[in-house]
C-alpha positions as CSV (number, residue, x, y, z in Angstrom):
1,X,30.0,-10.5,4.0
2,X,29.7,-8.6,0.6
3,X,32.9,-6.4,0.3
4,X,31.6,-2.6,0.7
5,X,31.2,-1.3,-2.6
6,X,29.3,-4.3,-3.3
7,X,27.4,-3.2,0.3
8,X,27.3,0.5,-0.9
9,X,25.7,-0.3,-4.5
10,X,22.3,-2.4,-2.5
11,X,22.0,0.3,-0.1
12,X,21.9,2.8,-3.1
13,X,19.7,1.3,-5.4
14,X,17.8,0.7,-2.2
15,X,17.5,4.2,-1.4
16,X,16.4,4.7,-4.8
17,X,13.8,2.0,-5.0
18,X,12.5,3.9,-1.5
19,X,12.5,7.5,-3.3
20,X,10.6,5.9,-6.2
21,X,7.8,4.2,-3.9
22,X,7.4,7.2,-1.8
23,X,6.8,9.6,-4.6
24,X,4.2,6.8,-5.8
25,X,2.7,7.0,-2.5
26,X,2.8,10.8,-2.3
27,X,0.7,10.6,-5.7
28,X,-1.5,8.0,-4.2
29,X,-2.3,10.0,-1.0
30,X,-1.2,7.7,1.6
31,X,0.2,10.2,3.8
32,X,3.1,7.6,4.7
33,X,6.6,9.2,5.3
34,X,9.6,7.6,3.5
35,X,10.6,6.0,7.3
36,X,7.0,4.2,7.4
37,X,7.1,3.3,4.1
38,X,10.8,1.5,4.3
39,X,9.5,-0.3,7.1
40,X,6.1,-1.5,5.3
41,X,9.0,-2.3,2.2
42,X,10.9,-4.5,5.0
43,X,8.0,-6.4,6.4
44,X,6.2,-6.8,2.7
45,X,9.8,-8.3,2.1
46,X,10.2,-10.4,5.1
47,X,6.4,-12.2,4.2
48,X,3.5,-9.7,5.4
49,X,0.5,-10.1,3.7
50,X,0.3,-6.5,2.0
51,X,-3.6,-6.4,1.8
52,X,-3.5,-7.0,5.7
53,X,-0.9,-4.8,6.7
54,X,-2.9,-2.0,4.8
55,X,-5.8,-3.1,6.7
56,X,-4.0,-2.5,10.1
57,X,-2.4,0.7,9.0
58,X,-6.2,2.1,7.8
59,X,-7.2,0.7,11.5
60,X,-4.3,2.4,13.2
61,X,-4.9,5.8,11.8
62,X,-8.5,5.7,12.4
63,X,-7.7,4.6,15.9
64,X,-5.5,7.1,16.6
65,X,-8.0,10.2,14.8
66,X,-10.5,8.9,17.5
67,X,-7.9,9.3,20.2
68,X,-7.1,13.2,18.8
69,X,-10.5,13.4,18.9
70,X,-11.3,12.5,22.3
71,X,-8.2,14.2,23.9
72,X,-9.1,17.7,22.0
73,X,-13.1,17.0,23.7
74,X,-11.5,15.9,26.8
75,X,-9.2,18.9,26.4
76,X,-12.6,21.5,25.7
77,X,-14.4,19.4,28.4
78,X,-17.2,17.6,26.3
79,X,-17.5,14.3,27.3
80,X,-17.6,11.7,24.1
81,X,-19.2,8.8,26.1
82,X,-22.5,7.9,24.6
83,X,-25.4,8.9,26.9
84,X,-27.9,6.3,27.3
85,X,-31.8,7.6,26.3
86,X,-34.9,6.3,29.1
């Protein structure tokens, strides 16, 4: 085990390396918060293809507006089910 200012000095220049990413993706519009974005940072490092795991996060979110969106119908009592035409 690394002694703990070795420990301290990879956890800042982590910390740093976060700060500097998330202000890239602040610029970039991705609406990811420096907690989502360590995790995307660990899994990108651990072997995740990035191109796919920004194809799941781009499903997620859409998945999830379509949820807001039927609860807040749901909520106003429209139903969102497609009516079938005769």
């Amino acid at each position: 085990m690394p002694p703990p200012s070795e420990r301290a000095g990879k956890q800042a220049a982590a910390q740093q390396a976060v700060d500097i990413l998330h202000e890239i993706a602040t610029i970039l519009n991705t609406h990811l918060d420096r907690r989502t974005l360590s995790i995307c940072i660990s899994m990108i490092e651990n072997g995740v293809n990035p191109e796919a795991l920004a194809i799941v996060i781009k499903e997620l979110r859409k998945r999830g507006q379509e949820i807001e969106l039927e609860a807040a119908a749901a909520a106003a009592g429209v139903s969102t089910v497609p009516t079938r035409r005769r």
